[in-house]
FINUSE-118433 format. One record per residue (C-alpha): x, y, z; residue in one letter. Coordinates in steps of 0.1 Angstrom, whole numbers, plus 5000, padded with zeros to 4 digits. Layout:
N
XYZA
...
end
This chain:
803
500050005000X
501050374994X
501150605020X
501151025012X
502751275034X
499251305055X
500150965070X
501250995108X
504550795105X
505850905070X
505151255086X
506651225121X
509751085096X
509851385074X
509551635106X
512851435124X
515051465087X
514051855089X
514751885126X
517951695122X
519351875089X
518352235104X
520152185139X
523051965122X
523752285098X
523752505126X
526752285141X
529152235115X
528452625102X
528852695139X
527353055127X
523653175140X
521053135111X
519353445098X
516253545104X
514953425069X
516553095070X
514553005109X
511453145091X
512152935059X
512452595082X
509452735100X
507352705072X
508452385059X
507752245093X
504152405095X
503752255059X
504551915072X
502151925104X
499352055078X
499951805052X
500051505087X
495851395087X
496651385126X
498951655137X
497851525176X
500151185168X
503351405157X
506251505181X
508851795183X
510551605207X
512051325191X
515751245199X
518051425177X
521451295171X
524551515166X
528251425166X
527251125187X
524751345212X
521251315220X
519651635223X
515651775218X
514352065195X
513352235230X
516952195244X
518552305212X
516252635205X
517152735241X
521052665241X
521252775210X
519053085218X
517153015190X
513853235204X
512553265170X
512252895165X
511152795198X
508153035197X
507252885161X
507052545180X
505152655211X
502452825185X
502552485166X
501852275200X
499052565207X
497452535169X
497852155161X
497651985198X
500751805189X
504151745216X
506551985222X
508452065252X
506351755272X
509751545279X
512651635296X
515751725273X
517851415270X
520551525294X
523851615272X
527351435286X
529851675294X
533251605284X
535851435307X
539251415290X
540251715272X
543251815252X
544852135249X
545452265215X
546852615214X
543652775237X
541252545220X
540252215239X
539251895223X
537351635240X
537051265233X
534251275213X
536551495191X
534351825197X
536152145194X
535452395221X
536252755216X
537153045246X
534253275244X
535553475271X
537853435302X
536353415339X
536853775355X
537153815395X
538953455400X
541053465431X
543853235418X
546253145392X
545052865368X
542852815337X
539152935342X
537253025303X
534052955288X
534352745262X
531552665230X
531352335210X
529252565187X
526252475204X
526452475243X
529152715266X
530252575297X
533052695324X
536052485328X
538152635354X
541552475368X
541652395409X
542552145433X
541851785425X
540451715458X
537852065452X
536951965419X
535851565434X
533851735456X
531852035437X
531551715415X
530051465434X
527451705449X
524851615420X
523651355443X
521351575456X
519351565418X
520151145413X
517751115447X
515051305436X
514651505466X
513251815450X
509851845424X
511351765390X
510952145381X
513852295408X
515952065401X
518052295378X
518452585404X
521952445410X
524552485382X
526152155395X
529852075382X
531551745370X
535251645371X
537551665340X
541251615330X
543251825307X
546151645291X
548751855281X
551251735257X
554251765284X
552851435299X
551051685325X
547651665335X
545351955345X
542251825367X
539052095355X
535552115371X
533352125341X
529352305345X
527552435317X
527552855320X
524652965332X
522053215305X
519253385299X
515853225295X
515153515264X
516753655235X
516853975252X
517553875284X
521153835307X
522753735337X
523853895363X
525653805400X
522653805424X
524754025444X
525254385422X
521054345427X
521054305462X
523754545474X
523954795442X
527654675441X
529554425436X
529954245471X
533454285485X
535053955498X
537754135517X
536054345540X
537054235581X
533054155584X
530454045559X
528654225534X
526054005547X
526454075582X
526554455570X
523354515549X
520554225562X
517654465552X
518854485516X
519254105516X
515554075533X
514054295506X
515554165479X
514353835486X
510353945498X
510454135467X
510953825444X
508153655424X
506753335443X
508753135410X
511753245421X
511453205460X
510952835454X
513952815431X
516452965454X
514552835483X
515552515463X
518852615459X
519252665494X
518052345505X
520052115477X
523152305499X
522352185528X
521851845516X
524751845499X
526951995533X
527952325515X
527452605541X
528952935512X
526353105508X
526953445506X
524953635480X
528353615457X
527553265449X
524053325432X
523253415400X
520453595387X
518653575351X
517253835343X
514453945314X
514454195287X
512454495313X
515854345342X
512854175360X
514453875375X
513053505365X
515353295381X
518253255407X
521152965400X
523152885427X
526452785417X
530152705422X
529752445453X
533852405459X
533252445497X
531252155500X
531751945531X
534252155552X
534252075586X
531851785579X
533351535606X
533151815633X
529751945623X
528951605629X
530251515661X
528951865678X
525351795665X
525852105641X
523052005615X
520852315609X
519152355581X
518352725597X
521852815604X
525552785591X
527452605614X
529552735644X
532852565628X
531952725592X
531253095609X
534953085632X
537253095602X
537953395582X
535253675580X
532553795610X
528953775603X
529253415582X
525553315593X
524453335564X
521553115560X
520153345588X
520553635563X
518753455538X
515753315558X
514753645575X
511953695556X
509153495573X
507453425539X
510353305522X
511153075553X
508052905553X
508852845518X
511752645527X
510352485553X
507652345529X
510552205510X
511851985539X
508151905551X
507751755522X
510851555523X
509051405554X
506651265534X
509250965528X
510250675552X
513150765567X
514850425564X
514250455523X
515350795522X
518450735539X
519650415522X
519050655487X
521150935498X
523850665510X
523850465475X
523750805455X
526250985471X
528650695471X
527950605439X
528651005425X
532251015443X
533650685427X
532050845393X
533851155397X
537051025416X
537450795386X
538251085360X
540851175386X
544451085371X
546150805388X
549250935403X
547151185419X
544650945437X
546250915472X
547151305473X
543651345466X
542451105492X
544151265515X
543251635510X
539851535506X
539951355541X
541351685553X
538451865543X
536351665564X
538651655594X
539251995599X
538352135634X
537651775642X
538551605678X
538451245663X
539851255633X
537851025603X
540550735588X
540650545560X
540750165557X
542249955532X
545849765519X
545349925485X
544150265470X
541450135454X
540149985486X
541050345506X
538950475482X
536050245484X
536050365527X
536450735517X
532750705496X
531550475525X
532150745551X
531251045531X
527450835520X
527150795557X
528051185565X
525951275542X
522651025550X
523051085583X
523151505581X
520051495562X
518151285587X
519351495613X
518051825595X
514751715585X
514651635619X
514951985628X
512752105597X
510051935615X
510352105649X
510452425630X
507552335612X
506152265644X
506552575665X
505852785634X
502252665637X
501752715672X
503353065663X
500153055637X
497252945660X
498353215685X
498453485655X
494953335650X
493553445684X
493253835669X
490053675648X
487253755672X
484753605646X
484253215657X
483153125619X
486253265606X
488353165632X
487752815623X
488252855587X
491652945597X
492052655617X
490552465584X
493252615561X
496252535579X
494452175583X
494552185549X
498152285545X
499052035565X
497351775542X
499151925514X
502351915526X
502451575546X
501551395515X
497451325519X
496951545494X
494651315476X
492551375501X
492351785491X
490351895464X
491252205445X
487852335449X
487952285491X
491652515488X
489852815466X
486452865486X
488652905518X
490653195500X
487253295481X
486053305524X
489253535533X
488853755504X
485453855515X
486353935548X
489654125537X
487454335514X
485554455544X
487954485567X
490254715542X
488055075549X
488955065582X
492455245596X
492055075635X
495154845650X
492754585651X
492054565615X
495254615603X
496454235626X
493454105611X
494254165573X
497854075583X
496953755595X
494053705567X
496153765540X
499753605554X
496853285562X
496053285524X
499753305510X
500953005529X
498152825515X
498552865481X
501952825484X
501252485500X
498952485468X
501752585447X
504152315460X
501552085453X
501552205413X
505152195412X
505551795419X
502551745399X
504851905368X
507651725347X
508252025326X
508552405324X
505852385299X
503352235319X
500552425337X
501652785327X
498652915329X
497852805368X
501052885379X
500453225363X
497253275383X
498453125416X
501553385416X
499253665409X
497053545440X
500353495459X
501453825450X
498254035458X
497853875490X
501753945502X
501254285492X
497854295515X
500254165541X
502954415540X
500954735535X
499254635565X
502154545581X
503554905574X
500555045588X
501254875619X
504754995626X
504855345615X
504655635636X
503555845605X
499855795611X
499256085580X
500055815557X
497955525567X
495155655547X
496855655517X
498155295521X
494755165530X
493655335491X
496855145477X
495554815496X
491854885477X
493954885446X
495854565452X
492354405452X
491054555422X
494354445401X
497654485391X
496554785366X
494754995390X
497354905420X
500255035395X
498455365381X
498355475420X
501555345430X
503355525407X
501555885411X
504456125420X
502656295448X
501855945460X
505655805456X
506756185476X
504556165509X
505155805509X
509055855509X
509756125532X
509855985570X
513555855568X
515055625594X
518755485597X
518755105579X
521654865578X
524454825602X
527554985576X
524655255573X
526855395607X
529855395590X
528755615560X
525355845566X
522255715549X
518655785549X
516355545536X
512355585543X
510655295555X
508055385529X
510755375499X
511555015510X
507654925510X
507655065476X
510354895461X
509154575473X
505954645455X
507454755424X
509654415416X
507254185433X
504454315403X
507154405383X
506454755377X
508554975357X
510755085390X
511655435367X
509755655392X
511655535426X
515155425409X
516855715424X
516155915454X
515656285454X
518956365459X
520156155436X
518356345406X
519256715418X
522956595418X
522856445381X
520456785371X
523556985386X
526456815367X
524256745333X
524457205336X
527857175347X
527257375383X
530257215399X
530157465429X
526557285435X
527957015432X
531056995454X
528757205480X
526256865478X
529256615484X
531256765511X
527856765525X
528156555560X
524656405555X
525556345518X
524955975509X
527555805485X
525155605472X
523055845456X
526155895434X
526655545428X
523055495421X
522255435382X
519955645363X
517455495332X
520555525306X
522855255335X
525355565343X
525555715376X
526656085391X
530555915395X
530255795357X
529056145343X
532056325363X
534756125353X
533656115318X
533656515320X
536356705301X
534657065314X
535757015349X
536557265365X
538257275405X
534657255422X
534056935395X
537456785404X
537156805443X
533256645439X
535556345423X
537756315455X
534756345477X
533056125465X
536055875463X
536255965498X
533255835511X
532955565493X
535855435519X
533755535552X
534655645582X
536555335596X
539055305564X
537154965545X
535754985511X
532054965516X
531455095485X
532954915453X
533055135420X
533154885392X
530154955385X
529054865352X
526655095326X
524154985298X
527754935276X
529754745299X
532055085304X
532955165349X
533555515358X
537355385354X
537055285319X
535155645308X
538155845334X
540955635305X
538555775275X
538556105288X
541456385274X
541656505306X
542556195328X
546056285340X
544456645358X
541556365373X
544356115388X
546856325399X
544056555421X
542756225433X
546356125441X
547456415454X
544356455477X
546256195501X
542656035507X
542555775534X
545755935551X
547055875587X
549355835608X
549855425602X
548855455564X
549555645533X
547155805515X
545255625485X
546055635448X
543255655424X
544455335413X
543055155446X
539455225441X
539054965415X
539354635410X
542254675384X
542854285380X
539454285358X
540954505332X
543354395304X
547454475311X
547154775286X
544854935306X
546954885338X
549755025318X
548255305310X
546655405342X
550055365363X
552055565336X
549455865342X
549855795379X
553555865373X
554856195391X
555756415363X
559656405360X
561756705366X
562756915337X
566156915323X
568757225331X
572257285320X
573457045346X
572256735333X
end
């Protein structure tokens, strides 16, 4: 019998061969297609589906093989950033009915032996990989570039065998399945690899695919320029962390329910896993095209398992709190994970995630986490070289020893058998942690809900009253695994209950309401997050359930907002404004659109702003302002992701960039010598990424008043106890740092030697600093350096007729 291109096999046949020879094209050409050409294979594709007499039966995610690699049409479009392609897909799934994006991309095998070929590297498989651009801020010697095969980048960076094994073998956390299938990427997890030289030297390389935007128009950025408006300084005698907690705590209320489970996630695959670093550094943030941010990656787990053997003898297994051993060495203020949980939303969030660990047996549980984790360090020890195995063994073994009183030893006549203890004893550290802190989840989760039923008692109604009882019964059910038992339906009328009696409890400006529509509407967001857990193990694939994820964040989100506003009411002591924030809660629960046309009023944004307050403990060391009210309204603005144009910079802020864009330098020396003048409103960016520091040193109509602004400024970015607490590599829209517009400018030398000869910093035990000092000149090319130290040269003295 014949069969035409309308029957479902010879179809599904003819849409593989396209997939294949499109993607395979893109490979060997290793050059992005045009436009045209992705629009071209879009409508021979569409002409296939059409021509199939039942699309339903065809699939865009059949295997496709490349140099030896399985990869999907999903995984491809997205590595390959192929937007275009993947939105023609998603609109053929939406027209046709047919499967796209329903399987998981077939997971691609990073490489394990690599040679070096002038600064290319070559794996087995014979793929090429390209630098695409060196790692910047490394703290030590070694190789560290992205690489591309053409299709995929990935970070291979050179480091200590024994730190490479263990950032490898942390992926055990994903082989157990402890997370919903969907968070299980919120860790950029690292594999071991070898580089053979052709000296007979080997280099040992963790190996983790770089981490990128979800959209054409999106980037990436380190979590911690967001958070702290800098980038985070690792040198400093305390924490940045320990510094600024409020900016931590708001950045993470302020995050989109999405994102709270992913770093919640990320959080809790760490402790798992026995890494305690995690200091804001270590996140990275993916940002869309509008800088909202969709996602937080944790990455670069090298500390994994420090102090294990001691942690574990003193009963240090907190899921709440970084250890006592991890916080004695090096910086103060190393609690980090008490940083990170102080928002009580967010913490309830993570809580959830152990609670429903809890749902297992224990015994099962534990014998997984055993057989994985053994089973992921003799994968990655293997790729170690041989000669290097005992040193290895034993500076791994180090790591878990130190601070220990009983020190862990290895048994065994041979290596390999030394080996085989080392993954015994590390399965057992690690089994036995996790136990221990799901057994400390639970008695948070415990004492959290008594914390609850006593919140409850300010509900004077006794209907209500036990519809809050009901809910949490309900969360309960949800989160201890009898969620069979809950029907959707049961969830929604409760909130449908609370939303009624928020509406009529929203006119009124007494104490009494205000506790009420805190606890109403903090009630409702821990449900449908329960709710929202629920969806998330329900769902293989980002693809899945878009729509009431979509609707459950906007519930979440309205409801947190209820929360804080009334919250803020609470607390303040400027009673003038309550009205006002009662009107912006009436907004909230008509909609986003009404909530952001009153939100962003500028007489609204001005009364809301004024009371200021001091906020943050280096906020001593340099003087700051910051209104309660600002916070609130930031928190507001990225939670709903509103355009944050009309509160990115203070008041201050815009007088001082009005008074250098008319070149009033008198104004503007007057306004930094100020003692209440804030740094950071001159290291705060404007709409075009450039801030008052970026406009001056890009000036070439300075005059002396313009010049000293420069040195004040440079001044108190120091503070007043001599530590940076301000770093000034701070990017713009085009990459370019004040630095790199001061080396564009004609008139750099008169800019450094007036910094330099300002003897900033100066005392009696120190010399002053050089202009030299206030950036981070290891980032920038040797060219640059030269450049900058040979204007930084004292001018030489002239020549006379004795010389």
């Amino acid at each position: 019998m014949m069969y035409g291109p309308d029957e479902p096999h010879v179809a599904q046949n003819l849409l593989n061969q396209a997939l294949h020879e499109f993607f395979e094209s893109i490979f060997l050409s290793k050059e992005e297609p045009s436009l045209e050409i992705q629009k071209e294979f879009l409508r021979k594709v569409n002409l296939i589906i059409k021509n199939c007499n039942d699309p339903r039966s065809l699939s865009l995610d059949q295997a496709i093989n490349i140099k030896e690699q399985k990869f999907t049409a999903k995984g491809l479009s997205e590595s390959l950033k192929l937007f275009v392609i993947d939105e023609g897909f998603t609109s053929f799934k939406e027209r046709f009915n047919l499967s796209y994006g329903a399987t998981a991309v077939v997971s691609r095998q990073k490489p394990t032996i690599l040679k070096q070929v002038n600064e290319d590297l070559i794996d087995e498989h014979t793929t090429r990989y390209h630098i695409t651009k060196k790692l910047e801020g490394r703290g030590q010697a070694g190789l560290a570039n992205f690489y591309s095969d053409g299709g995929h980048e990935m970070l291979i960076k050179e480091d200590d065998p024994a730190t490479c094994v263990l950032e490898g073998t942390a992926s055990f956390v994903n082989q157990c399945q402890l997370l919903p299938k969907t968070l299980q990427d919120c860790v950029n997890f690292a594999s071991v690899g070898v580089v053979e030289k052709t000296d007979d030297q080997s280099m040992v390389v963790s190996i983790q695919d770089r981490v990128m935007p979800s959209e054409q128009s999106g980037r990436v950025r380190p979590w911690d320029e967001i958070v702290y408006g800098v980038k985070r300084n690792p040198n400093t005698i305390s924490s940045y962390e320990s510094w600024y907690p409020d900016n931590i705590k708001q950045s993470i209320a302020s995050l989109s329910p999405n994102v709270k489970w992913q770093l919640a996630a990320s959080l809790f695959s760490c402790a798992i896993a026995g890494d305690e670093s995690l200091h804001v550094g270590q996140f990275m943030a993916i940002l869309d095209k509008d800088n909202n941010i969709t996602g937080i990656k944790r990455i670069d787990l090298g500390a994994r398992e420090r102090y294990a053997v001691a942690r574990a003898q003193t009963g240090q297994h907190d899921p709440f709190h970084d250890s006592t051993q991890y916080q004695a060495h090096g910086q103060w203020g190393k609690d980090y994970l008490t940083y990170l949980l102080a928002d009580p939303s967010f913490r309830s969030i993570y809580t959830m995630l152990w609670m429903n660990l809890a749902t297992q047996d224990e015994t099962e549980l534990k014998v997984k986490v055993k057989a994985e984790s053994k089973k992921a360090f003799l994968t990655q020890f293997e790729t170690i070289p041989e000669k290097l195995h005992e040193k290895t063994l034993q500076d791994v073994l180090n790591v878990f020893n130190k601070d220990a009183k009983t020190k862990m030893v290895l048994s065994g006549h041979t290596t390999e058998d030394r080996i085989t203890s080392l993954a015994d004893q590390i399965s057992d550290i690690d089994a036995n942690r996790m136990i221990e802190m799901l057994s400390k989840a639970k008695q948070e989760f415990a004492l959290e809900s008594q914390r609850e039923a006593h919140r409850f008692l300010v509900i004077t109604d006794p209907t209500l009253f036990k519809k809050l009882g009901e809910a949490s019964e309900l969360k309960y059910a949800m989160l201890s695994g009898e969620s069979k038992e809950v029907r959707l339906e049961d969830v929604l009328g409760i909130i449908k209950i609370f939303d009624a009696n928020i509406n009529e409890r929203i006119s009124s400006t007494s104490e009494t309401k205000f506790q009420q529509l805190q606890v109403l509407s903090e009630s409702s967001v821990d449900l449908l997050q329960a709710l929202y857990l629920q969806l998330l193990k329900q769902t293989h694939d980002k693809n899945q359930n878009i729509e009431e994820f979509k609707a459950l964040e906007e519930m979440i989100n309205k409801y947190q907002t209820i929360a804080d506003l009334s919250n803020y009411c609470l607390k303040t002591r400027s009673t003038d404004k309550i009205p006002y924030i009662v009107r912006a809660m009436e907004m909230t629960i008509k909609g986003k659109d009404a909530l952001e046309e009153y939100i962003t009023n500028k007489n609204f944004i001005n009364l809301i702003t004024t009371h200021t307050s001091k906020v943050g403990y280096a906020k001593s060391y340099i003087v700051s302002n910051q209104a309660q009210g600002e916070i609130l309204l930031r928190k507001i603005f990225k939670r709903h992701q509103i355009d944050e144009a009309p509160i990115a910079l203070s008041k201050s802020a815009r007088e001082l960039l009005q008074s250098i864009s008319e070149n009033r330098w008198g104004d503007v020396e007057m306004v930094t010598k100020d003692s209440n003048f804030n740094v950071y409103d001159a290291l705060t960016a404007d709409e075009t990424g450039m801030t008052a520091l970026h406009y001056l040193m890009a000036s070439e109509a300075l005059d002396g008043h313009g010049l000293n602004a420069i040195v004040n400024i440079l001044t108190k970015s120091l503070g007043h106890i001599g530590y940076t607490n301000a770093v000034l590599d701070l990017p713009n829209r085009d990459g370019k740092t004040p630095l790199d517009l001061l080396m564009q400018n004609k008139n750099a030398k008169v800019i450094i030697d007036k910094v330099n000869d300002s003897h900033i910093g100066v005392g009696m035990l120190s010399s002053g600093y050089r202009m030299q000092d206030f950036f981070s000149l290891k980032k920038y090319d040797e060219k640059l350096q030269e450049s900058l130290d040979k204007l930084s040269l004292p001018p030489k003295p002239k020549k006379g007729w004795w010389g």
